[in-house]
C-alpha positions as semicolon CSV with decimal commas, in nm:
position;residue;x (nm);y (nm);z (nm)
1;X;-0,129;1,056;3,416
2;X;0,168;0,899;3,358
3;X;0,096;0,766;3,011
4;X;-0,066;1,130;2,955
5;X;0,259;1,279;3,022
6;X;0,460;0,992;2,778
7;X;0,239;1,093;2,524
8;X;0,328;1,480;2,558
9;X;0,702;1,428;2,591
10;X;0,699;1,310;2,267
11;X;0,512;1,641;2,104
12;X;0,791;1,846;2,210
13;X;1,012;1,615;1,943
14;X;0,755;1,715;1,687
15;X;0,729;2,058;1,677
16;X;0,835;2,148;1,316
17;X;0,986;2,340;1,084
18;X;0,937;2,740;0,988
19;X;1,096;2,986;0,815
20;X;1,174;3,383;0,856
21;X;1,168;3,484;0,487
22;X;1,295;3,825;0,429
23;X;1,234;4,021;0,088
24;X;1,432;4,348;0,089
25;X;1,423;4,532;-0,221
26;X;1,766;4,679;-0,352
27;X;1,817;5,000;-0,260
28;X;1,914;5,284;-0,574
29;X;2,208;5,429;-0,649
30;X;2,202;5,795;-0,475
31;X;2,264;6,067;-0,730
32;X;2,471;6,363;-0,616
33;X;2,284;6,613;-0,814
34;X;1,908;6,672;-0,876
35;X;1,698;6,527;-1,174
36;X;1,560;6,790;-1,320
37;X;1,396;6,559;-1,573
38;X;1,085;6,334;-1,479
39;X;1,110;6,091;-1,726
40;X;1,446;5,967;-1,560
41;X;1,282;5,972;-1,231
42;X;1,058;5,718;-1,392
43;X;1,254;5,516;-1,555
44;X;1,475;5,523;-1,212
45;X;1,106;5,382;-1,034
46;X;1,006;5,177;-1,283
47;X;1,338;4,957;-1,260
48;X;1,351;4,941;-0,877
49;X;1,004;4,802;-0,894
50;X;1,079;4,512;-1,135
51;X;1,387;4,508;-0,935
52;X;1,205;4,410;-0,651
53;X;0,978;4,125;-0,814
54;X;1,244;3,972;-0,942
55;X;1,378;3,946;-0,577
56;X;1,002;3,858;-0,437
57;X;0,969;3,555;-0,726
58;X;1,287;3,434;-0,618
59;X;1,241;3,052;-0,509
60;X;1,366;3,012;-0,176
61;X;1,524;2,657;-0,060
62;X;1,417;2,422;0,236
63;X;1,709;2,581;0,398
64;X;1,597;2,895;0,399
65;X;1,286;2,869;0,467
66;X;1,290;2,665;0,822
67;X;1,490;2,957;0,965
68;X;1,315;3,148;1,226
69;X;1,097;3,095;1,494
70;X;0,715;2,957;1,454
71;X;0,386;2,849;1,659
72;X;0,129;2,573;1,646
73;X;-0,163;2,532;1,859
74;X;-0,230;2,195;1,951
75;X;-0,614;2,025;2,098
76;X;-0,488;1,917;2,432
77;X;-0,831;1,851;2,557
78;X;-0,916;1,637;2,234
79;X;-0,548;1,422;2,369
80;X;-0,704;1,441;2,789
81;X;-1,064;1,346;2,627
82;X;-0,892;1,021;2,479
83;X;-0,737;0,892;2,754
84;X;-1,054;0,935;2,939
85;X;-1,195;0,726;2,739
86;X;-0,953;0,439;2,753
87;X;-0,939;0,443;3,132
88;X;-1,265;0,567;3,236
89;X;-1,490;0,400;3,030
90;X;-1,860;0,560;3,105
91;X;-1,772;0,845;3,291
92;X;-1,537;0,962;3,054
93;X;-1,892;1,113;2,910
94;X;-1,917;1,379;3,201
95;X;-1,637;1,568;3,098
96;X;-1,634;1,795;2,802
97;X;-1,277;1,988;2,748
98;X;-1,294;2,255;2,509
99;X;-1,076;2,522;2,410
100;X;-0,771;2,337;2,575
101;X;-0,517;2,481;2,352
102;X;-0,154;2,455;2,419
103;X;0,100;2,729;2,185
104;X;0,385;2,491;2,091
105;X;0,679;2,720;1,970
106;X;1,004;2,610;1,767
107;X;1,293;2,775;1,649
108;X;1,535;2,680;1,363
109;X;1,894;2,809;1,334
110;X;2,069;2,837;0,970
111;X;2,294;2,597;1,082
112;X;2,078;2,268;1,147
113;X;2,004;2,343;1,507
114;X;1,587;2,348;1,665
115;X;1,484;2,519;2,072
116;X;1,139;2,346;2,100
117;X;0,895;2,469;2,431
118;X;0,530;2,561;2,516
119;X;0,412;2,915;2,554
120;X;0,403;2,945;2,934
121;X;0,072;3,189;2,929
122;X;-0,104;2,914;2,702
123;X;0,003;2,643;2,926
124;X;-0,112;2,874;3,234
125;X;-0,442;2,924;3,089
126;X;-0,503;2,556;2,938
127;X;-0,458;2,494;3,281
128;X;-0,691;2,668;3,501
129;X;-0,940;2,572;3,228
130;X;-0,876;2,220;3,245
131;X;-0,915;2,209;3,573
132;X;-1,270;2,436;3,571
133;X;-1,363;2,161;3,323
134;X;-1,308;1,878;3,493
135;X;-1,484;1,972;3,839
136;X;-1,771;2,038;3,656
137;X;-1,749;1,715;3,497
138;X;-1,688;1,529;3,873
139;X;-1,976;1,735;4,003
140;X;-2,216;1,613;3,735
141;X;-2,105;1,284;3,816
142;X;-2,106;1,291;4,162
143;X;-2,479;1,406;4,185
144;X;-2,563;1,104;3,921
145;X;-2,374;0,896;4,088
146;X;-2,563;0,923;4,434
147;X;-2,909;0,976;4,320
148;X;-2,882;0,611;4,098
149;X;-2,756;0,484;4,425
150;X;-3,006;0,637;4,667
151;X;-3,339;0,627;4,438
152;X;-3,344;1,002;4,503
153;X;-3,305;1,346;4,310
154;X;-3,106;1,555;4,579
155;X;-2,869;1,837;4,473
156;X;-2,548;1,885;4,478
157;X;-2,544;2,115;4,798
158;X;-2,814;1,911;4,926
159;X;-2,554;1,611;4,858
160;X;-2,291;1,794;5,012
161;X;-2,487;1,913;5,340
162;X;-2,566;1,471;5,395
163;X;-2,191;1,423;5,346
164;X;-2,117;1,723;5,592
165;X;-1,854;1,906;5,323
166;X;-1,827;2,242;5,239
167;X;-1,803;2,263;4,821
168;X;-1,470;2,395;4,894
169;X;-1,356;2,032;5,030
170;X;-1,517;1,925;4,773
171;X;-1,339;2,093;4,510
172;X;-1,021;2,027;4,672
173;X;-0,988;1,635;4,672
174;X;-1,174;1,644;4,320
175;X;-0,858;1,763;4,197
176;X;-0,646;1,636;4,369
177;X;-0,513;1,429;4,101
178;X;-0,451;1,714;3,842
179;X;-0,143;1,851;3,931
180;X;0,052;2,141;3,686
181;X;0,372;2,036;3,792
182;X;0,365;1,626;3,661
183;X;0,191;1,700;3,380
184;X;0,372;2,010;3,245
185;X;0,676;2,067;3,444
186;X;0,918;1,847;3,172
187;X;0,753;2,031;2,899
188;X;0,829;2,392;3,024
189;X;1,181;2,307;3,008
190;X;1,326;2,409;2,704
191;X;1,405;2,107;2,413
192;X;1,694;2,141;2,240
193;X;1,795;1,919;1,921
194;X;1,877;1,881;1,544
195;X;1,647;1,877;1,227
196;X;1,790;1,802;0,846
197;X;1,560;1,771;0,521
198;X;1,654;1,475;0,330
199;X;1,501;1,303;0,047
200;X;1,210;1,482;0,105
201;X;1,138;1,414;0,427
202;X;1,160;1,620;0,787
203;X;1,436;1,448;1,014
204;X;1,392;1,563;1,388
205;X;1,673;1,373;1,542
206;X;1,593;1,024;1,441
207;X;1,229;1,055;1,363
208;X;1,124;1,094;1,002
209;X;0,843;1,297;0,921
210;X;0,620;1,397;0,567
211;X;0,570;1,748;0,575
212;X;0,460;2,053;0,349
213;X;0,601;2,379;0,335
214;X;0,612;2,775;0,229
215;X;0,774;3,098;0,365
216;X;0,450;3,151;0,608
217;X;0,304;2,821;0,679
218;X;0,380;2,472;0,778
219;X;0,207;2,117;0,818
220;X;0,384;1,833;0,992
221;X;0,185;1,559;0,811
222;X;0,269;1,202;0,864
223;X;0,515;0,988;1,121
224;X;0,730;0,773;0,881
225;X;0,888;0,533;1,120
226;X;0,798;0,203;1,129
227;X;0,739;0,129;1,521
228;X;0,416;0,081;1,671
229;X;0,414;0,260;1,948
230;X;0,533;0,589;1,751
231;X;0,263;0,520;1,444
232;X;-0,019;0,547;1,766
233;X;0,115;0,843;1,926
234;X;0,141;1,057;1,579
235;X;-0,212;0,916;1,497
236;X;-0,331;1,113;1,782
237;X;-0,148;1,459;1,741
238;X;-0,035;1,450;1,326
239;X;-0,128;1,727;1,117
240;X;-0,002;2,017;1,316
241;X;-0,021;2,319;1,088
242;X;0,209;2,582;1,205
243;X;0,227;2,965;1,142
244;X;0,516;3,155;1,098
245;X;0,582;3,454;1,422
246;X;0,907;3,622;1,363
């Protein structure tokens, strides 16, 4: 869990750059007296609608565009079905997480400065499924697992009437090693840092980043820096395609 929980730490450094674009159209002069003519009134439409193009087609900078606050939803079970692999070897093939999706939000300040954290109901619910996920996976196993050893084709109650345990016991020391606490409780804590564009590239803190990016959308591409250890974490999360929220 431990390396599990490295790896994580270092998302909440990633979470990237969004924008709150505003287009307001301006507003017409207010006329004291009626138009009785409607040709002027018009005319006076006519030029607050081009008015308001011109303002829409106006090319916003980098600058603008990261302020506000944005969302990405990131595989966690494709990151837990990894490590699984590494450490479990076989049995990593009992356990199939789906749907584990963690809401990674971040919000940029017009003056350089990022709040980076996890939903808490997405974290709640990855959760809860995780854990429904990987019982099923240990009871799968369990049942294979005894009948290789045995020569026979018992059940799982039947197992768990010969080991004299209620599915409840069961259950219990089966998680037993997923706990909410080590492997979230850092990451509910609220990150708090600085990001800068230069020459093209995303800088969160001291990390470089490749990146693309419009008024409703952004894609944290490609980690830049040159250590090892950083080029195997980002090879596991990178893209993450945000979406703007507010």
């Amino acid at each position: 869990m431990k390396k599990l929980i490295a790896l994580l730490l270092v998302l909440i450094m990633l979470l990237s750059a969004f924008s709150l674009v505003s287009c307001t159209a301006p507003e017409g002069n207010d006329d004291d007296k009626e138009m009785s003519d409607v040709n002027k009134d018009n005319d006076k439409d006519e030029n607050k609608d081009e008015d308001k193009n011109n303002d829409d087609n106006t090319e916003k900078t980098e600058a603008e565009l990261i302020v506000g606050k944005w969302s990405a939803d990131f595989d966690f079970g494709k990151l837990v079905g990894d490590m699984l692999s590494a450490q479990l070897g076989d049995m990593a093939k009992y356990f199939n997480f789906q749907n584990l999706t963690l809401k990674w939000v971040a919000e940029f300040t017009d003056n350089g400065k990022a709040t980076m954290y996890i939903d808490e109901a997405s974290a709640d619910a990855m959760f809860t499924l995780l854990q429904d996920q990987f019982y099923a996976g240990m009871k799968q196993y369990t049942v294979d697992l005894y009948n290789s050893t045995t020569g026979t084709t018992a059940t799982f109650e039947e197992i768990l009437a010969a080991a004299n345990l209620t599915e409840e016991t069961f259950k219990q020391q089966a998680l037993a090693s997923l706990n909410k606490d080590e492997l979230l409780g850092e990451l509910d804590e609220k990150s708090n840092g600085k990001y800068e564009f230069k020459d093209g590239k995303l800088l969160l803190g001291n990390e470089e980043y490749s990146y693309t990016l419009s008024s409703d959308k952004f894609e944290l591409k490609e980690y830049l820096g040159e250590d090892s250890v950083g080029n195997g974490v980002m090879a596991m999360i990178l893209p993450l395609s945000f979406s703007k929220i507010g």
